[in-house]
Residue, then its C-alpha position, 0 to 999 in steps of 0.5 A: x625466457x621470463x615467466x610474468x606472474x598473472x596479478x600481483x603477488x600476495x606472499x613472501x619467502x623468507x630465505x638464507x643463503x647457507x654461506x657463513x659468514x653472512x654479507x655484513x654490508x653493501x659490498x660484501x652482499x654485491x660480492x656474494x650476489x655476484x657469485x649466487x648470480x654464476x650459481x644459479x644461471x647453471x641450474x636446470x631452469x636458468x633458461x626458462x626464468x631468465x629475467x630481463x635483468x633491470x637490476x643487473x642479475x639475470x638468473x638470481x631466483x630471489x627478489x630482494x637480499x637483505x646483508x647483515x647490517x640491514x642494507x638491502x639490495x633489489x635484484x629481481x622485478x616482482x613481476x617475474x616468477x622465479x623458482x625459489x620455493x619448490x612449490x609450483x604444485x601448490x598452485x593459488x598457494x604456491x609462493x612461486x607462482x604468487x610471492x616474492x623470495x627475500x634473501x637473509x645472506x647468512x647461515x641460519x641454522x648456525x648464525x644468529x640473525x641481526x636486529x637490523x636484518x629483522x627490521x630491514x625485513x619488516x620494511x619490506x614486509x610492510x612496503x609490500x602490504x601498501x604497495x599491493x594493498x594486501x594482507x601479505x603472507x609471510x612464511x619460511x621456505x621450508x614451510x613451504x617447499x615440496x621438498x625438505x630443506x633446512x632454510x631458512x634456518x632454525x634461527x630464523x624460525x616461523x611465522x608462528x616463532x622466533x625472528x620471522x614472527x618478530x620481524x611480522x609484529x614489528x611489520x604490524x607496528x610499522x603499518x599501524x603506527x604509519x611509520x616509513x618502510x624505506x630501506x634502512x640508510x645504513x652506511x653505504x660500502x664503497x664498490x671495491x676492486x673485487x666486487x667490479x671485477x665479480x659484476x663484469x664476470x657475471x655480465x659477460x657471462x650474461x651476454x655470452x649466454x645470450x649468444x648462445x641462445x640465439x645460435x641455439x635458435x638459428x640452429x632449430 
């Protein structure tokens, strides 16, 4: 079941999904969150990092996913360790152990990140330097990951270059200028047909796995 990070974090991953075409709104990122959801309960460490699922996903191994027209959804409590780095063994600098994961739905290596991505980003990043009161830690997955990875991808840079520097800068700025670090208010997508059919999958898939859980218990 859950594991529950010792303090608060002080970091954040900057991940992309490698599906082109980016989730360009709200219903398009709930229909691809859906699907990220079934994808990652199979993985071999689903069991051990099964969240209490306050935001409606049990098993999505990032915290916030942001779509390209900048709206962003939380999946994720901070206060879970979810396996989204590959550093474990990094220890007091491991961005699983002591960060938080944003997802950029998109393919960076190919895509081109959006303007309202970048400033969707640097609220978050400025939102978790007053929530915390700390000098957060910005990195891209690869810069951190024990094992080669391309994401989040080429276009989406370092912090050192690129789009992550920029949305960092504009994080800076945000703090420095007192200006809001709300989400953006992009226009919201109404819940199609589709996408509440993808939610009620992945809750019976939830709760079915849970059952099976508690069999497995019994039997032990």
């Amino acid at each position: 079941m859950s594991v529950i990070r010792q303090g608060n974090p002080d970091r954040i991953l900057c991940h992309h999904s490698a599906v082109a075409p980016g989730a360009d709104n709200l219903s398009d990122l709930r229909k691809r969150l859906a699907s990220y959801e079934i994808t990652h309960s199979k993985k071999s460490w689903a069991k051990e990092t099964k969240t209490g699922g306050e935001y409606g996903y049990y098993y999505l191994a990032y915290h916030i996913a942001v779509a390209k027209d900048g709206h962003e959804i939380r999946t994720q409590d901070d206060k879970y360790v979810l396996y989204h780095a590959g550093d474990n063994a990094r220890g007091k600098d491991s961005f699983n152990l002591h960060g938080i994961g944003v997802l950029l739905d998109g393919n960076y290596e190919t895509e081109i990140p959006t303007p309202y991505q970048k400033e969707a980003l640097a609220r978050i990043i400025a939102r978790f330097e007053r929530q915390y009161k700390v000098n957060v830690i910005v990195r891209g997955h690869k810069q951190t990951s024990l094992t080669a990875t391309a994401c989040p991808g080429v276009n989406i840079g370092t912090h050192e270059n690129g789009f992550l520097k920029e949305a960092i800068a504009r994080a800076n700025e945000i703090i420095k200028n007192g200006e809001s670090d709300e989400p953006l208010n992009a226009p919201s997508a109404p819940i199609d047909d589709e996408t509440e059919e993808l939610r009620k999958k992945v809750e019976e898939l939830s709760r079915n796995m849970g059952m099976l859980e508690g069999q497995n218990a019994e039997l032990d």
